[in-house]
C-alpha positions in Angstrom: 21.6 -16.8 42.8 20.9 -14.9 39.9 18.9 -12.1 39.2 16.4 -10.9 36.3 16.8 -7.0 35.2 12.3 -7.0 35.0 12.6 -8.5 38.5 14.0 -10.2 41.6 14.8 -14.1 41.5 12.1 -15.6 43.5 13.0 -17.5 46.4 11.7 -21.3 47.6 8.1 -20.3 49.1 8.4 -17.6 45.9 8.8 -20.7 43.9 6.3 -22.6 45.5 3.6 -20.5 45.5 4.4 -20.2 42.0 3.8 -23.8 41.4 0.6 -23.8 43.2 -1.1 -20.9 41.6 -0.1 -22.6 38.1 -2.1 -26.0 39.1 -5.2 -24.2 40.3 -5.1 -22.1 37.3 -4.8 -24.7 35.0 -7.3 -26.6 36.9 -9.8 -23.9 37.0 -9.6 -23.4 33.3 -10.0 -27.4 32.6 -13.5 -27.3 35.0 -14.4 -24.3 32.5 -13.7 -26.0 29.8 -14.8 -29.2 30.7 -18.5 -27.3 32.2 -19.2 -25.8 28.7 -18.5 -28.9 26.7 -21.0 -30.4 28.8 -23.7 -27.9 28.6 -22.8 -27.7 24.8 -23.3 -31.6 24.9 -26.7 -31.4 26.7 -27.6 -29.2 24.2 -27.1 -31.5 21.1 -24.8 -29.3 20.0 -22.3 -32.4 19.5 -25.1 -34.5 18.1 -24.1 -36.8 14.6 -26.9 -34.8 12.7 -25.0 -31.4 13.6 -22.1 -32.4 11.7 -23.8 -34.5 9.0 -24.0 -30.8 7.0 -20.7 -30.9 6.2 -21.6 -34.0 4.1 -23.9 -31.8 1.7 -22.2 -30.3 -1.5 -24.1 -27.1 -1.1 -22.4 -26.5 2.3 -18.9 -27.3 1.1 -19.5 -25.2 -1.9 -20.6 -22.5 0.6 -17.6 -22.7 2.4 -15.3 -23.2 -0.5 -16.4 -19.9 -2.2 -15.9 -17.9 1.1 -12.2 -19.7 1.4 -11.5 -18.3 -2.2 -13.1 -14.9 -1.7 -11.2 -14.0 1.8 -7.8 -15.1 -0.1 -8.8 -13.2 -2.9 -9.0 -10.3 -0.7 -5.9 -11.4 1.3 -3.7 -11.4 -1.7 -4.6 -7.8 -2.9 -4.4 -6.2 0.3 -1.1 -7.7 1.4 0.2 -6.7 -2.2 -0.7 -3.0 -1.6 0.3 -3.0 2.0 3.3 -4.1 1.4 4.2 -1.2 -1.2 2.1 1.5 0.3 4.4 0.3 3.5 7.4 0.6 1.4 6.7 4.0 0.1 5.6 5.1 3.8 8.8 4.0 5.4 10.8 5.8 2.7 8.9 9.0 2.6 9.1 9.2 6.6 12.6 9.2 5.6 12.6 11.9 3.3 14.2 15.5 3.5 11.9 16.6 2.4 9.6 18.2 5.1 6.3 18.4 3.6 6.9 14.8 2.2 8.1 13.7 5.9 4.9 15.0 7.6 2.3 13.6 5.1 4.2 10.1 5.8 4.1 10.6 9.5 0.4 11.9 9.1 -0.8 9.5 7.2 0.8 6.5 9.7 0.1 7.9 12.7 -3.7 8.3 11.8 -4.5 5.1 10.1 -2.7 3.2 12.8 -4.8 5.1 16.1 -8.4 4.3 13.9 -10.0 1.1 14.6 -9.7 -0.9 11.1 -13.6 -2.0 11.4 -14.4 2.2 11.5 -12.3 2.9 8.8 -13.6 -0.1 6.7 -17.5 0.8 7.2 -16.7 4.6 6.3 -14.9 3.5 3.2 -18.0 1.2 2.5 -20.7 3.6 3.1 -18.5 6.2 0.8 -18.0 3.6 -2.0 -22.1 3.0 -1.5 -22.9 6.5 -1.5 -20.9 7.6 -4.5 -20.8 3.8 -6.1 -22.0 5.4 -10.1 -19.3 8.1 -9.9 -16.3 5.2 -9.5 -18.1 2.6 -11.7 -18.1 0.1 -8.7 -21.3 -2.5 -9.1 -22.5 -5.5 -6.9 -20.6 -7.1 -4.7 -16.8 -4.9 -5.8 -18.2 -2.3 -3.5 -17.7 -4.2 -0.5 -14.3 -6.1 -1.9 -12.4 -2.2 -2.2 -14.1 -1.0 1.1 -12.2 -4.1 2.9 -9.5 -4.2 0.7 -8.7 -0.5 0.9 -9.2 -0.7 4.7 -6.8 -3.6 4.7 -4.2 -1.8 3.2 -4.7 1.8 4.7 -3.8 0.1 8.3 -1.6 -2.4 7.4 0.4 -0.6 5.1 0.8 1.9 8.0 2.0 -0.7 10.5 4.1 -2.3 7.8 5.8 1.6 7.0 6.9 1.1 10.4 8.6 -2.1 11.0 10.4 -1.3 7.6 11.7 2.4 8.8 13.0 0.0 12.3 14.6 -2.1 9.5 16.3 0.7 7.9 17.5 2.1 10.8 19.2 -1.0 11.8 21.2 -1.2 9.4 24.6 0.0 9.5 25.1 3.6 9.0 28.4 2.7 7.6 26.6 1.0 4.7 25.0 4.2 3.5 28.4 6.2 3.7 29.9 3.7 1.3 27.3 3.9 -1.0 27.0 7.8 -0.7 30.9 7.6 -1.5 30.8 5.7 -4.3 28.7 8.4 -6.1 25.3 7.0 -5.5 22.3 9.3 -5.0 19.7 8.5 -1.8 17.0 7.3 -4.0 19.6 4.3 -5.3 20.8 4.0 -1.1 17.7 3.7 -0.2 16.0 1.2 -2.8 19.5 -0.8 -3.4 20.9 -1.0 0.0 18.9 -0.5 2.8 15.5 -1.4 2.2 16.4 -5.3 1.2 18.9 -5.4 4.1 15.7 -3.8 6.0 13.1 -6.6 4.4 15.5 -9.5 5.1 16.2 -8.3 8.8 12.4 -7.3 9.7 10.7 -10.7 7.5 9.4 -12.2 10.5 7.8 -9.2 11.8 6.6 -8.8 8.6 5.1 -12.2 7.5 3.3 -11.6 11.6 2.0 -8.6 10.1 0.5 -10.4 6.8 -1.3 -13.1 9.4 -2.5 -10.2 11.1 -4.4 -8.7 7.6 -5.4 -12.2 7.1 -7.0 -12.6 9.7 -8.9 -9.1 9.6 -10.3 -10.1 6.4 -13.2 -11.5 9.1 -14.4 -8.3 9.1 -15.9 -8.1 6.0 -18.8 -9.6 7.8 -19.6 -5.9 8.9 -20.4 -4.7 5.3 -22.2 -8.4 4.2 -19.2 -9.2 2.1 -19.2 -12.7 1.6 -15.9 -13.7 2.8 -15.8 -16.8 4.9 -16.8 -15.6 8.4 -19.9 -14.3 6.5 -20.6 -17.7 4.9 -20.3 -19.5 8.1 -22.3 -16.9 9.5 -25.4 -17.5 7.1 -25.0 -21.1 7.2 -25.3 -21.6 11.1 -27.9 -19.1 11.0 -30.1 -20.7 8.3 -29.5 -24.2 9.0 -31.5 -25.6 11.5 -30.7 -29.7 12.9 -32.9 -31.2 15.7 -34.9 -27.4 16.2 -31.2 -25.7 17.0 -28.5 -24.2 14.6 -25.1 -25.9 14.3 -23.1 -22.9 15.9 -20.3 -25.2 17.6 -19.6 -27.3 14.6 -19.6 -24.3 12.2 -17.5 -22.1 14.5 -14.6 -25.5 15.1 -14.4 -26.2 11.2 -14.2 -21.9 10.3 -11.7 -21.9 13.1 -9.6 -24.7 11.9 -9.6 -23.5 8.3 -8.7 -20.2 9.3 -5.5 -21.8 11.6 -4.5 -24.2 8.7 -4.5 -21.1 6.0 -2.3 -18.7 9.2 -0.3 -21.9 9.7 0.6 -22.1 5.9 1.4 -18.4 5.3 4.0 -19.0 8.4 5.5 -22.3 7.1 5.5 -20.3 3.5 7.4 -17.6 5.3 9.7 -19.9 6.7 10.6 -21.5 3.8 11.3 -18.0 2.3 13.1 -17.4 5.1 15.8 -20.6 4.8 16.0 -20.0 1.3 17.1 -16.2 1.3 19.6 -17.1 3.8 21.1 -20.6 1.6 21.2 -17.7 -1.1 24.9 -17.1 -2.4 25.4 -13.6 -2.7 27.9 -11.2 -2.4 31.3 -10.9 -3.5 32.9 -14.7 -4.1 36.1 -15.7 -2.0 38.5 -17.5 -3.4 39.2 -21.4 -2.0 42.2 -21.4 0.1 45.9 -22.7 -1.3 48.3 -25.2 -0.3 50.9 -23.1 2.1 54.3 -23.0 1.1 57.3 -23.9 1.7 60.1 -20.8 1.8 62.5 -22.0 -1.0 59.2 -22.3 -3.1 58.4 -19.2 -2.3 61.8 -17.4 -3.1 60.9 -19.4 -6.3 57.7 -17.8 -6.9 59.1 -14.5 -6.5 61.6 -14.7 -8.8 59.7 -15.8 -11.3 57.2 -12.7 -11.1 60.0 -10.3 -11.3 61.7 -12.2 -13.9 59.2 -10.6 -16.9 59.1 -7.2 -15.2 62.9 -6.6 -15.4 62.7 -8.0 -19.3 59.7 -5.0 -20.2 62.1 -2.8 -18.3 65.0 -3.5 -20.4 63.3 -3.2 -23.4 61.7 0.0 -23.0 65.4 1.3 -22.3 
């Protein structure tokens, strides 16, 4: 029989009882299931007229503009996380002490805040000082979630690329170190994209992860999409109720379909970097030969050396 490391192999009854605990689990979370869509039913909350507001061109509009706005914010925060992670990892790096403990600093307290704390500080700051940076109408919220996006994220991102690095071979490095090269050239050259092609799915995870917590722009009333479906259940009324349940299953399928194409984007980058032909080419195999054509061969190399020999005599 074998045997897990977490844990011993359970035996039959083990096995059994196993079983049995999965069916009434999965049963009891069908009856739960099944109970709320009935109450949710009995409510009219799966009525036609709920979902006949998705027919309206103000609605879609609505929901269009908060699709655009959350991957507006999506795409500059990812951008900056991904560099302020880059320039993180390397400076944790450093050796350079004072450079090594801001890094470390800076990570370890942006990671152990709660990202909705340290986007409503930033907000209220950006609100409080908003004519001293210029900021105006609604790009006070967009830097307060942006800037909050890419604090964290950037943090978290800093340390899945210093796990990359220090994967890689140390051999690597000693190469390049002996072929003259200074760290800032091992570092940006040699480790870092064998640390970004080694760590891309934890990294692409990451990015779904700050696409996702563009949501909580809702704090600060930026109108992102969870805000926009927010104000449109809440001001929408059908048959005396608001359409929460529809609005909540069409937000929550856009927001799977635009995590599910980031993935299947990442993928794609994914097969693609590794169909990539790099490195140093190798040269197509011969035909072997036979020994006479060899002996052959070898005279005919040595045949011009021993003419330059005799004529430099």
């Amino acid at each position: 029989m074998s045997s897990s490391v977490l844990y011993d192999a359970p035996g039959p009854k083990a096995r059994v009882r196993n079983r049995v605990f999965t069916v009434v689990g999965g049963l009891a979370v069908l009856a739960l299931i099944v109970f709320a869509v009935l109450r949710l039913n009995a409510k009219g909350q799966f009525a036609p007229e709920m979902w006949d507001i998705f027919n309206y061109a103000g609605v879609r509009t609505s929901i269009r503009d908060g699709v655009l706005t959350t991957l507006k914010v999506f795409a500059v925060a990812a951008v900056l996380s991904l560099v302020l992670g880059v320039l993180l990892a390397v400076g944790r790096l450093s050796d350079h002490k004072a450079v090594r403990w801001f890094a470390t600093g800076f990570i370890e307290l942006f990671r152990a805040v709660p990202l909705l704390i340290t986007i409503y500080v930033l907000w209220v700051l950006f609100l409080t000082y908003r004519s001293d940076l210029g900021l105006s109408g609604d790009n006070t919220g967009f830097w307060a979630l942006v800037i909050g996006l890419t604090v964290y994220n950037g943090s978290v991102q800093a340390e899945v690329l210093r796990a990359g690095i220090n994967s890689v071979p140390r051999g690597q490095s000693e190469a390049a170190y002996a072929l003259g090269m200074r760290k800032t050239q091992v570092m940006l050259t040699v480790l870092v994209p064998q640390a970004v092609r080694a760590m891309l799915p934890t990294i692409i995870s990451q990015l779904v992860v700050t696409l996702k917590d563009t949501s909580l722009g809702y704090v600060i009333t930026y109108q992102e999409l969870l805000f926009q479906l927010q104000q449109l259940a809440g001001n929408t009324v059908v048959n005396d109720d608001n359409p929460y349940v529809p609005v909540i299953i069409v937000g929550g399928a856009i927001y799977i379909a635009m995590c599910l194409a980031l993935s299947a984007l990442a993928s794609w980058i994914e097969r693609r970097g590794r169909r990539a032909k790099t490195g140093i080419r190798v040269a197509g195999a011969e035909q072997p030969l036979a020994a006479g054509d060899a002996l052959d061969v070898v005279d005919q190399s040595a045949a011009p050396a021993d003419a330059s020999a005799g004529k430099t005599n």
